[in-house]
N, C-alpha and C positions, 0 to 999 in steps of 0.2 A: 504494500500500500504506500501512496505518498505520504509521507512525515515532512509535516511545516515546521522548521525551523520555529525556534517561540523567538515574536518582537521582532526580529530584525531576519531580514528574507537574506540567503543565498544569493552576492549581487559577483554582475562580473566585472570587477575592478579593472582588468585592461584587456584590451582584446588586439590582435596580432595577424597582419598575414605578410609572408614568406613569397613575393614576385616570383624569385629565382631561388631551385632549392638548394639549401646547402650557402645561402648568400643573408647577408643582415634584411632584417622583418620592418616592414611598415605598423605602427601602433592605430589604430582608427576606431573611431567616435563609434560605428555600426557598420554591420554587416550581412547583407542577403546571404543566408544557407541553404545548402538542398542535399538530399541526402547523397548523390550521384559523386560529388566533387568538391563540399564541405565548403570553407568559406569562400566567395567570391573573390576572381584575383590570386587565389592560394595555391602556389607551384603550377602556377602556367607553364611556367619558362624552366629549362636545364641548360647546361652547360657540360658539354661534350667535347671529348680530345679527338687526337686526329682517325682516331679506331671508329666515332661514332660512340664512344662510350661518355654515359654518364658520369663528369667526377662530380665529389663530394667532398665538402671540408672534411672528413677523417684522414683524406688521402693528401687534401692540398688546403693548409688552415689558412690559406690567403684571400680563400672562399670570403670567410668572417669579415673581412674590410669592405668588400663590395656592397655600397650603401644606394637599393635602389628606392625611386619616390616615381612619383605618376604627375605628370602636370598635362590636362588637357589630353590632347591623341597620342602622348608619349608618353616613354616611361625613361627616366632620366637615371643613369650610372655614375655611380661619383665614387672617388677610390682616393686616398691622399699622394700630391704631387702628379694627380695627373687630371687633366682637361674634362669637364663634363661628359658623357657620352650620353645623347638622344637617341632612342630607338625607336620608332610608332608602334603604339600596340598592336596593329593590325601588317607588320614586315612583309614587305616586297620580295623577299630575296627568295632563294630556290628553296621545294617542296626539299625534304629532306629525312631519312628515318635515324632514329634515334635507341642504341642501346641501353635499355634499362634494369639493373639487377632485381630481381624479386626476389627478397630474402622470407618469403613464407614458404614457397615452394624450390628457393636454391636453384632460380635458371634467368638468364638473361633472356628478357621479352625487347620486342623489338614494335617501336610504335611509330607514326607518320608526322612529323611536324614540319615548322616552316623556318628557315636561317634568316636572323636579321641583318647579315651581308656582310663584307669582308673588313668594314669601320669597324664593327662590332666585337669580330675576332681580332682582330688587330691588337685593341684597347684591352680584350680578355686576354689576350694571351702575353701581354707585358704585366700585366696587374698579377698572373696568375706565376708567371715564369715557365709555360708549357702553352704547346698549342689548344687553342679553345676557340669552341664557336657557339656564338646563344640562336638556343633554339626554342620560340613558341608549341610546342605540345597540342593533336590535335584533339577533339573529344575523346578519342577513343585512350589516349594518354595522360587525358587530367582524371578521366575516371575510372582510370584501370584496378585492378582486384586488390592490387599488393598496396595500393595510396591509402591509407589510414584517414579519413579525412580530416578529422578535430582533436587536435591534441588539448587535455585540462589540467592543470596543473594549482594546487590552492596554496595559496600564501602562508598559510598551519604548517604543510608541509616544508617549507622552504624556511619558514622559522625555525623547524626542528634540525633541518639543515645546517643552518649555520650558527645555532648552537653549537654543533658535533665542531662544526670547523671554528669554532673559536678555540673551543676545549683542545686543539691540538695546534693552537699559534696558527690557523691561518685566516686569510682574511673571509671575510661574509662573502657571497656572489648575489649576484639579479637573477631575475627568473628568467631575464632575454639569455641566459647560457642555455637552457634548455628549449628555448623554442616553441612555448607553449603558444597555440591561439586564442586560449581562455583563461585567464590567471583570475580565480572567484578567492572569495573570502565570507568570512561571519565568521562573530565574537569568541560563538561556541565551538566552530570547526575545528576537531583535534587532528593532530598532524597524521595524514596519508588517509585519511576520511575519506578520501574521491575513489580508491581503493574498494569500498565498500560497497559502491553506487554501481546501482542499476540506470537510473533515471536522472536526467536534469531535467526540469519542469519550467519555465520559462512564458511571457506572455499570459500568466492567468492561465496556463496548460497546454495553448493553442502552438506553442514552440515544444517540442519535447527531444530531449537527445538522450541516442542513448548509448550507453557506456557499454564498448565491445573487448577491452581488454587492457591490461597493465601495461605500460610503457616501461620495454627494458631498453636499458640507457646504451650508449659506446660512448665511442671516445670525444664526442662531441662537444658535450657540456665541459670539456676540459677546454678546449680550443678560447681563450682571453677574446673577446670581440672587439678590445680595443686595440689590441696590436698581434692578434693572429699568435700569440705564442702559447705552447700548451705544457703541462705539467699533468701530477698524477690527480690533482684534486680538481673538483670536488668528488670522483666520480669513486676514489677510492671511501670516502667518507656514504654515498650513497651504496658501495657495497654491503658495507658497516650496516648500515640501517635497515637495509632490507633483509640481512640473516637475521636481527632483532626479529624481525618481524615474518620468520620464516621464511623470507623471498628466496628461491634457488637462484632466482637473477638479480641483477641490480637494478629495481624499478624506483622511477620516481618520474608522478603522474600518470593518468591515463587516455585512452583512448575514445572516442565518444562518434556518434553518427547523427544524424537527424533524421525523423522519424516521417517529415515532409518538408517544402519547401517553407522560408518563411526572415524575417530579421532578426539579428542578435545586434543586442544594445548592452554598450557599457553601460552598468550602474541598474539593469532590468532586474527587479526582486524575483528570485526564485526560491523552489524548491526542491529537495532530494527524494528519490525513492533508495530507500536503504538495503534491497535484497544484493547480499556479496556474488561479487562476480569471480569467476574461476580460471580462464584462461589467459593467456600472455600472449602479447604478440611482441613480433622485432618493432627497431625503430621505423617510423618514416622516411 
């Protein structure tokens, strides 16, 4: 059954989407969802070497610098010490396929997108130190099997975090290490509470997401988003927590879908339905 929070609703204090994946997150006021491809905007675009393959900041942390924003029909690239890059959401350049790993099933799927032309590789492949080309993703690639679409993550949790990391000299982190699209909070939420959840309830009910599996972490949330450099924390601290809590993996946040089309608003009162969820999936 749904259980209401008492006094103070379940709100989502920052909400998040990710242009290019594996590249620094736009923060925004709301967001159209639908169950197919999760937030609107959210991993359109990859970034592919010269195989066609998908990299990803575990592999290349210089991912983490690339700071995209959207102004009008573009979507604007900005990296330190180097020149704006404009790209139009809608790219000219050639039809193109794109290799992409699917770590649920352990096979490279291969999907149709579009290149936004040799500017673009250009400017990725100095910023990255290896060759790259940005590619737009076509439907059948924003809402392929393996794409998790809504990552949630609660600020309980991430307190409990950086607890653990002070108690061993190091410093707190943000929750932009992890990546989340929905960072919620309340008074009462104990730490890894999202863990438990079945249900986000949303809109007075008419919004409902629902929570498909635990978020086991890599090497990601190690990767500094301010200067690309990576160490063992926090991600050794989230190992810690999660055998506390009987985790075999190292989870911190979970997984969630939406149950029909509809908007997510910062700051929307919601509520939880409480039956525990059982299976893990890999990361996004």
């Amino acid at each position: 059954m749904t259980e209401p929070l008492p006094q103070n609703p379940i709100q989502p204090v920052s909400l998040w989407i990710y242009p290019i994946k594996s590249c620094a997150g736009i923060e925004v006021s709301s967001a159209h969802i639908t169950p197919e491809s999760g937030l609107a905007g959210d991993r359109d675009w990859i970034i592919v070497d010269h195989e066609d393959q998908q990299i990803w900041m575990g592999g290349n942390h210089q991912m983490a610098l690339i700071q995209p924003h959207f102004d009008g029909s573009e979507m604007v690239l900005r990296a330190s010490g180097k020149s704006d890059l404009r790209v139009p959401l809608n790219p000219a350049g050639q039809p193109c396929q794109a290799r992409i790993w699917n770590d649920i099933d352990k096979v490279n799927e291969t999907f149709s997108g579009q290149e936004a032309g040799e500017k673009a590789a250009l400017w990725l492949s100095e910023v990255l130190g290896q060759t790259a080309r940005l590619v737009k993703l076509g439907e059948e690639g924003i809402t392929r099997k393996a794409l998790l679409p809504l990552h949630v993550v609660s600020l309980a949790s991430l307190r409990k975090l950086n607890q653990q990391l002070s108690e061993k000299g190091h410093p707190a982190v943000e929750h932009q290490r992890f990546r989340a699209n929905l960072v919620i909070d309340h008074p009462e939420l104990e730490p890894f509470a999202e863990e438990g959840f079945s249900e986000l309830h949303w809109s007075e009910g008419s919004l409902i997401l629902e929570m498909t599996g635990n978020c086991i972490r890599c090497i990601m949330p190690n990767v500094n988003p301010e200067d690309a450099t990576a160490g063992r924390e926090p991600l050794a601290s989230v190992t810690a927590l999660s055998r506390e809590r009987q985790q075999k993996n190292p989870i911190f946040g979970v997984y969630a879908k939406a149950k029909s089309a509809g908007v997510l608003t910062r700051g929307q009162p919601g509520t939880a339905t409480t039956k525990p969820i059982s299976s893990d999936f890999p990361p996004a």
